[in-house]
PAZA-557440 format. One record per residue (C-alpha): chain; x, y, z. Coordinates in Angstrom, 1 decimal. Layout:
BEGIN
PT   c       xx       yy       zz
PT   A        X        Y        Z
...
! end
This chain:
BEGIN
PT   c       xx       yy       zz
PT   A      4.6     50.5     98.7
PT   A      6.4     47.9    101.0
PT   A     10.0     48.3    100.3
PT   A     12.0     45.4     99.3
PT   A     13.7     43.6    102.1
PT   A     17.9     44.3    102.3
PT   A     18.8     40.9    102.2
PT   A     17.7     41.3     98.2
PT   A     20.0     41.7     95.3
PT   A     21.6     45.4     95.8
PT   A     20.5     47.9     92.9
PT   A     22.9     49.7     91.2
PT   A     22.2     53.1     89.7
PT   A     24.6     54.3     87.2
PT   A     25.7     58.1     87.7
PT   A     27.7     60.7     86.6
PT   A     28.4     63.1     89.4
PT   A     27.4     66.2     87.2
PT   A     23.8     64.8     86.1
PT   A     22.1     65.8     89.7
PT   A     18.6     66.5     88.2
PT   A     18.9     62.8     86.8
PT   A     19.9     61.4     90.1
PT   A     17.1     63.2     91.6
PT   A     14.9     61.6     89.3
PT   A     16.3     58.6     89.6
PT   A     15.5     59.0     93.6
PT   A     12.1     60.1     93.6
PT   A     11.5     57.1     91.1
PT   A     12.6     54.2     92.9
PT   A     11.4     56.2     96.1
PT   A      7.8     55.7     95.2
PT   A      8.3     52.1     93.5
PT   A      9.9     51.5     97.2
PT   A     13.3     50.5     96.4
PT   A     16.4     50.6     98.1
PT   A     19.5     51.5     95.9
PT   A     23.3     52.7     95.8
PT   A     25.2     55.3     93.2
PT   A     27.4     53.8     91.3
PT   A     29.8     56.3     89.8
PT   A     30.6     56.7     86.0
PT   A     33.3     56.7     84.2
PT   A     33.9     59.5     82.1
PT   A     35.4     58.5     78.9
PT   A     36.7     61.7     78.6
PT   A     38.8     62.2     81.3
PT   A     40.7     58.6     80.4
PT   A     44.2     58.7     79.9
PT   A     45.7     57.4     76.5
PT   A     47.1     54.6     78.1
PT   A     43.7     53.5     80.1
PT   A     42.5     53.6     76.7
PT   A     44.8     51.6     75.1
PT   A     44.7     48.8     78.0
PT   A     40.5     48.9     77.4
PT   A     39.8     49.4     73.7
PT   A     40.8     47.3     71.3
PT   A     40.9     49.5     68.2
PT   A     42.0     47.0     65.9
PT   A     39.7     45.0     66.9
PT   A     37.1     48.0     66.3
PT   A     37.6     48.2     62.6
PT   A     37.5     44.5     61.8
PT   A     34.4     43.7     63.6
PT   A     32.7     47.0     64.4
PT   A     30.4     49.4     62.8
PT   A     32.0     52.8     63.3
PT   A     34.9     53.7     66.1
PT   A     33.7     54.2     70.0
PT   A     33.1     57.9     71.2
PT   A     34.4     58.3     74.8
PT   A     31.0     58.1     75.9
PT   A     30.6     54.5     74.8
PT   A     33.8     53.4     76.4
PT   A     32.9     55.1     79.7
PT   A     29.5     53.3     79.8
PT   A     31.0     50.1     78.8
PT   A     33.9     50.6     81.9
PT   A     30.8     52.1     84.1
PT   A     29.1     48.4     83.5
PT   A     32.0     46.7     83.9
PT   A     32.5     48.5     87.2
PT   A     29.1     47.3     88.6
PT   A     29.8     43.5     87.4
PT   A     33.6     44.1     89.8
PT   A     30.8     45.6     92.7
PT   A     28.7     42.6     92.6
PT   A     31.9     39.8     92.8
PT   A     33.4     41.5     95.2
PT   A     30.1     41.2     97.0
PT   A     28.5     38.5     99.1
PT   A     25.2     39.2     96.7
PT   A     24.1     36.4     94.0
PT   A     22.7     38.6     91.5
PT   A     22.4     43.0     91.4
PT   A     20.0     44.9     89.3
PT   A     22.0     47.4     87.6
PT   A     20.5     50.4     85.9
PT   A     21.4     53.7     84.3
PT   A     20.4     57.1     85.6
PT   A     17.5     58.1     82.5
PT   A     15.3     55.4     83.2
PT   A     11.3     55.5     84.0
PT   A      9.6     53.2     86.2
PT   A      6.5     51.7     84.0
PT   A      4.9     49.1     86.2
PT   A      5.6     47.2     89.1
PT   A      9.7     47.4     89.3
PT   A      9.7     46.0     92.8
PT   A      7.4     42.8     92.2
PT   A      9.6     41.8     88.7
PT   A     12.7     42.1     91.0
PT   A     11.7     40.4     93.5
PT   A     10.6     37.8     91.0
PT   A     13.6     37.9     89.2
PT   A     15.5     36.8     92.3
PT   A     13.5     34.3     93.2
PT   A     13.4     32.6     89.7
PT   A     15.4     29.6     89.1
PT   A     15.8     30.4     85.5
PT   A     19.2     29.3     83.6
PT   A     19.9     33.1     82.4
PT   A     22.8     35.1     83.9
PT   A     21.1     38.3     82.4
PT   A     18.0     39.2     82.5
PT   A     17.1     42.1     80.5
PT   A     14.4     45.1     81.5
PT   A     13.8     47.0     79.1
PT   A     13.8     47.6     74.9
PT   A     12.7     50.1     72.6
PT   A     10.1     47.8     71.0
PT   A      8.5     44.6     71.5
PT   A     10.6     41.8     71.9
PT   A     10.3     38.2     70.8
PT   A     10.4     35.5     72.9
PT   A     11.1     31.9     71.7
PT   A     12.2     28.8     73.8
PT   A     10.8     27.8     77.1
PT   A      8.2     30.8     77.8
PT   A      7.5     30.9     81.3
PT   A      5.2     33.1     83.5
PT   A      7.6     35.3     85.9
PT   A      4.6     36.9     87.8
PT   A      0.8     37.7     86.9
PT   A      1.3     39.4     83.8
PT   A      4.7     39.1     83.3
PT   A      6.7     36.4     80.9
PT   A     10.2     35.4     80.6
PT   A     12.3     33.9     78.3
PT   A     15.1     33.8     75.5
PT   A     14.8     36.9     73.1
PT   A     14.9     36.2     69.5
PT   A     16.9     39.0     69.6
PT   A     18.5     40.5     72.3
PT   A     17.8     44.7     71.9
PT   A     20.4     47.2     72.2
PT   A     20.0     48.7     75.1
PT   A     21.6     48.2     78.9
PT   A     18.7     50.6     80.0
PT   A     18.1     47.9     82.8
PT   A     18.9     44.6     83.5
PT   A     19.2     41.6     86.5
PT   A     22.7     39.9     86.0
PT   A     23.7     37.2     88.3
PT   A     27.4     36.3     90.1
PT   A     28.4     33.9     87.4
PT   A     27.0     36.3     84.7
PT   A     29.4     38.9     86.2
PT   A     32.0     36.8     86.4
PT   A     31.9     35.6     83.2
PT   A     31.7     39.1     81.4
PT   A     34.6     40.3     83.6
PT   A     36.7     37.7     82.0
PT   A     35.6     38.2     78.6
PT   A     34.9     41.7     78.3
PT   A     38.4     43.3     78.3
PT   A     39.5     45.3     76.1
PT   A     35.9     45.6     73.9
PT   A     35.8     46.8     70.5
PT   A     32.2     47.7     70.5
PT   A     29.4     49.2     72.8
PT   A     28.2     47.3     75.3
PT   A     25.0     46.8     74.4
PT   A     26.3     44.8     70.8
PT   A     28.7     43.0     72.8
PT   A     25.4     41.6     75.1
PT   A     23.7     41.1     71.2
PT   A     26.7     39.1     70.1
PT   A     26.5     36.7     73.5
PT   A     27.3     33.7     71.9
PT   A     30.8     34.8     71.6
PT   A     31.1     34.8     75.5
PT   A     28.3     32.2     76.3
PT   A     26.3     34.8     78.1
PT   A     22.8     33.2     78.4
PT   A     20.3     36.2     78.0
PT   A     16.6     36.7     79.1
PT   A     14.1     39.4     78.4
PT   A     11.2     40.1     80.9
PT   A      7.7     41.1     79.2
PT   A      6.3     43.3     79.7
PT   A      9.0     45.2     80.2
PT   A      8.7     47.6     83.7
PT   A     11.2     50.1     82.7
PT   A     10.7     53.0     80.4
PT   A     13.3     55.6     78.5
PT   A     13.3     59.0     81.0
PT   A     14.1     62.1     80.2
PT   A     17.3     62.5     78.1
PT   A     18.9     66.2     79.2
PT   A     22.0     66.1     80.7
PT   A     25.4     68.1     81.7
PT   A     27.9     65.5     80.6
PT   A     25.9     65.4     76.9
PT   A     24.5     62.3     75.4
PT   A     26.0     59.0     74.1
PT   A     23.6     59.3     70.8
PT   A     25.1     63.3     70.6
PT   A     28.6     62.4     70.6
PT   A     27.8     59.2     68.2
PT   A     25.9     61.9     65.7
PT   A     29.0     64.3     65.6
PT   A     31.6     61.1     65.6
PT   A     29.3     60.2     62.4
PT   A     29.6     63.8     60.8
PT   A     33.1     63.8     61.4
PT   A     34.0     60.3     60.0
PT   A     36.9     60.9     57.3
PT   A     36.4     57.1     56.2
PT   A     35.5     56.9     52.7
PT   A     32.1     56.7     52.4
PT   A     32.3     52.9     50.8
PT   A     34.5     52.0     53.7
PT   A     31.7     52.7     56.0
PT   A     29.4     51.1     54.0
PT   A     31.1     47.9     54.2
PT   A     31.9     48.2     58.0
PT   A     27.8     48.3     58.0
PT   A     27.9     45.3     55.7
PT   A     30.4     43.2     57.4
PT   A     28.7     43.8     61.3
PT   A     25.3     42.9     59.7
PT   A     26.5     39.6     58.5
PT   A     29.0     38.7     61.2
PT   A     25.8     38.8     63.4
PT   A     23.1     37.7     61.4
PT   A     25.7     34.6     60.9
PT   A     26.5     34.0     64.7
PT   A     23.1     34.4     65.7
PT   A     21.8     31.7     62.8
PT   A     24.0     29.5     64.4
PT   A     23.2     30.2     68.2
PT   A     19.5     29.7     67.5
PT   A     20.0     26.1     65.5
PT   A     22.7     25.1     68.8
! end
């Protein structure tokens, strides 16, 4: 396929050094689907220093609003994101695509890119890819043959994929820091921030192959839950709490 011309958004892939078979993936995919891209390094919530920590996670903030407490993993990602949002501002780009490293190409990636930068749109994020079909509501538009855009009735968890646009950046850089949860229920809460959110559908990413060196967020989450010495009512009420906070918020987002 033609390859997308270089004065388009840059496309950010999200690596850790470590994960080579996924970056080889990631190469051969957007190889074929004719895309240009850059590594973007990770950040390795492991290696961070107590005091990184402590200037980026907001732990009180964790157990008031928050299911359960961050694993490493879910703080590097978040900083990793964060990281691509600083790339783009310091940029002379309007917009990046920025994906992580265990995605699949499931349609034509290049066209809804292309498209996606061309749209004039009012979202600063435009999301490409969730784990199930996605509602739309609002204005409903046509993004390319085949392909819709517009508000989702809820925004999935996942940051599998997504367009984001200067001001988007800039506004998440302002308010992102320090975060109490994972990114991706941050981008779910984006009323609290103003973020305005699209979903493409269909979507033209896919989940990839989940093996890697560094392990997995969803590993680390499933030991972090086996570990937990909360009672077990505490945890239920964390649960409880999170639920309604954001069935609440997003009530009132949807009647604004």
């Amino acid at each position: 396929p033609a390859r997308r011309s270089p004065a388009m958004w840059p496309v950010y892939v999200i690596n850790m050094a470590e994960n080579t078979e996924r970056l080889a993936r990631v190469r051969a995919e957007l190889t074929k689907a004719g895309i240009e891209w850059e590594r973007l390094e990770a950040v390795n919530g492991r290696s961070l220093s107590a005091s990184r920590l402590a200037e980026v996670y907001d732990g009180e903030a964790n157990r008031r609003r928050a299911r359960h407490p961050l694993v490493p993993g879910e703080i590097g990602c978040y900083l990793s994101h964060l990281a691509a949002w600083q790339r783009l501002v310091d940029s002379d780009a309007p917009g990046a695509i920025v994906l992580e490293d265990d995605f699949r190409v499931d349609g034509n990636l290049a066209t809804v890119l292309e498209a996606l930068e061309r749209d004039d749109g009012e979202w600063e994020l435009a999301k490409l890819f969730a784990f199930k079909p996605v509602a739309l509501e609002g204005e409903v538009r046509d993004l390319v043959d085949g392909v819709r855009i517009g508000k989702p009735r809820r925004v999935p968890s996942t940051t599998l994929g997504y367009a984001i646009r200067r001001t988007g950046a800039e506004r998440l850089l302002v308010s992102s820091l320090p975060f109490c949860r994972p990114i991706d229920e941050d981008h779910k809460f984006y009323w609290e921030t103003g973020l305005k959110i699209a979903m493409v559908d269909p979507v033209p990413l896919a989940m990839g192959t989940q093996d890697t060196v560094s392990g997995t967020i969803g590993d680390a989450r499933r030991t972090a839950n086996r570990d937990d010495t909360r009672p077990w009512a505490a945890r239920v009420w964390a649960g409880v709490k999170y639920q309604a906070r954001y069935r609440w918020g997003l009530w009132r987002a949807r009647r604004s």
